[in-house]
N, C-alpha and C positions, 0 to 999 in steps of 0.2 A: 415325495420323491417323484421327479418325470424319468418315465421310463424312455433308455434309448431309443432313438429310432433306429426302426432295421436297415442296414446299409446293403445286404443282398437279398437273394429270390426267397420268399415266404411261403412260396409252394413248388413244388415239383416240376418240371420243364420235361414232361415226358416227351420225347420222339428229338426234343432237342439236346437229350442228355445223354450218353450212350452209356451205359452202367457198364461199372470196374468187371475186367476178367476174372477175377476171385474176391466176392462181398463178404461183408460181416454174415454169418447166419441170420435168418429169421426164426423166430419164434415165438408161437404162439402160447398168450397167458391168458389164464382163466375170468380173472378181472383185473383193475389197476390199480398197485398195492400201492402207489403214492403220488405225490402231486406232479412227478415227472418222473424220468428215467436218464441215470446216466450212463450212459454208453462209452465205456471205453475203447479207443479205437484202437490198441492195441496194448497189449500187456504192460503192467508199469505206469500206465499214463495219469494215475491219480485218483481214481475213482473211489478207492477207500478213504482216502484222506479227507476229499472234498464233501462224503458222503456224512464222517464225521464233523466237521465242521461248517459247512452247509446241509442244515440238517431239511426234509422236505421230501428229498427223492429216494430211487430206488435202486439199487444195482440191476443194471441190465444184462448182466455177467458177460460182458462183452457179444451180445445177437442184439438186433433189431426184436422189439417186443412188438408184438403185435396181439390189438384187444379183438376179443370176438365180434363178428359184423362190421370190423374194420374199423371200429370207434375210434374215433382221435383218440392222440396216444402220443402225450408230449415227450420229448426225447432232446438231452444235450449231449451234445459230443466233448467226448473228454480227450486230448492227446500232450504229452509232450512238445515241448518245443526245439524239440533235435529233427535234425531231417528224416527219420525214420519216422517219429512221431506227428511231422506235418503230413507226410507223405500218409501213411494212415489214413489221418484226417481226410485228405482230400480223394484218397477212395472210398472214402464213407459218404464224405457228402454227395458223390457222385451216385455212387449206390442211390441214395434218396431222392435226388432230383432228377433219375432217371424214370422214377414212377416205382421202381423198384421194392417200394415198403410201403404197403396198402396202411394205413391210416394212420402212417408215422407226421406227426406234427413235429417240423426240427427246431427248437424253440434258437438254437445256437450252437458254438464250439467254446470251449472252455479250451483254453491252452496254458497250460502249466508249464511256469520256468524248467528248465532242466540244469541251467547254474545260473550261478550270482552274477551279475551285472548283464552289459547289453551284448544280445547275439550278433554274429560276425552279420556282414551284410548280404549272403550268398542263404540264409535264413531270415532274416529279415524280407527280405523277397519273397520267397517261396511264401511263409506266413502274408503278404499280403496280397500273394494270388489266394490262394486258401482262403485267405476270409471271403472275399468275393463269391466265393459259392454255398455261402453257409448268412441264414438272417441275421445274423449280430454275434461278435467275438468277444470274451469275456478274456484279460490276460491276466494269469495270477501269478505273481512274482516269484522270485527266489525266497524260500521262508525256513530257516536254519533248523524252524522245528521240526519241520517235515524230516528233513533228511535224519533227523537223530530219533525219529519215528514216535516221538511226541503229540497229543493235541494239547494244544496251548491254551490256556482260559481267555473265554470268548473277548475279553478286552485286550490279547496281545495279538490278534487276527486282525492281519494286514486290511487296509481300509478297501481295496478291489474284492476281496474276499466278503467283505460286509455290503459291498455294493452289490454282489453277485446275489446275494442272498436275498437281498429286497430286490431288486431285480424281477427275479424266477421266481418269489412270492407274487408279485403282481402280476408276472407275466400269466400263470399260472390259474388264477384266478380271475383274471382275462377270458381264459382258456377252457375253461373247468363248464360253461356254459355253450360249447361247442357241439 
């Protein structure tokens, strides 16, 4: 599989970025319990579901993790795709590209449907300012099992969902030598 290429900033744009009035927490962890971290950028946004079925990473319980000595410290951002849920997002990654997260590595945004079919166009928008500030957006669809709080057997996981997965395995191990 070729991994995407990143369509925005891959490192932090400190003095260009001016970081959100109220960020995620930071915090720091002892070492790095897995091959990334998902960050949910606000409550709801997915981070158990994807943790179960994108298996690899670690809940970040919603703070910036940070490894001791500032080690790289992969990191995706998890949100909805309601305008609360972009809007989130896009204080997060401002947060990060502010300089604001000493050895946060931001691998991407994960954006999870929030209903079935396509967002009005007033969302659609916002979502493609948002990605612009974030390396690569990963979109995961409406998925009926979710909503009925099911994990489904790995052969009825939506095909972007299996993309993701090899994806952030590569990317990861890309990364893992940082």
């Amino acid at each position: 599989m070729t991994l995407a290429q990143a369509t925005g900033p891959e490192a932090p744009q400190p003095g260009a970025v001016r970081p959100p009035a109220a960020g995620l927490p930071v915090v720091q962890h002892p070492h790095r319990a897995a091959g990334w971290y998902w960050l949910g950028c606000h409550g709801g946004a997915g981070v158990s579901m994807l943790g179960v079925t994108v298996p690899g990473g670690a809940d970040a319980q919603r703070a910036w993790p940070v490894l001791p000595g500032a080690s790289p410290c992969p990191v995706v951002l998890v949100a909805r795709g309601s305008f609360h849920g972009l809007a989130a997002a896009q204080s997060a990654a401002r947060q990060w590209a502010s300089g604001s997260v000493p050895g946060a590595v931001l691998l991407g945004l994960v954006v999870v449907a929030d209903a079935p079919g396509r967002p009005p166009r007033a969302l659609r928008d916002l979502h493609r300012l948002v990605s612009g500030g974030v390396p690569r957006v990963w979109d995961v669809p409406w998925w009926e099992a979710w909503r009925c709080g099911s994990e489904s057997a790995a052969d009825s996981i939506p095909r972007p969902l299996m993309a993701l997965r090899a994806e952030l395995s590569q990317l990861t191990g890309e990364r893992a030598n940082v």
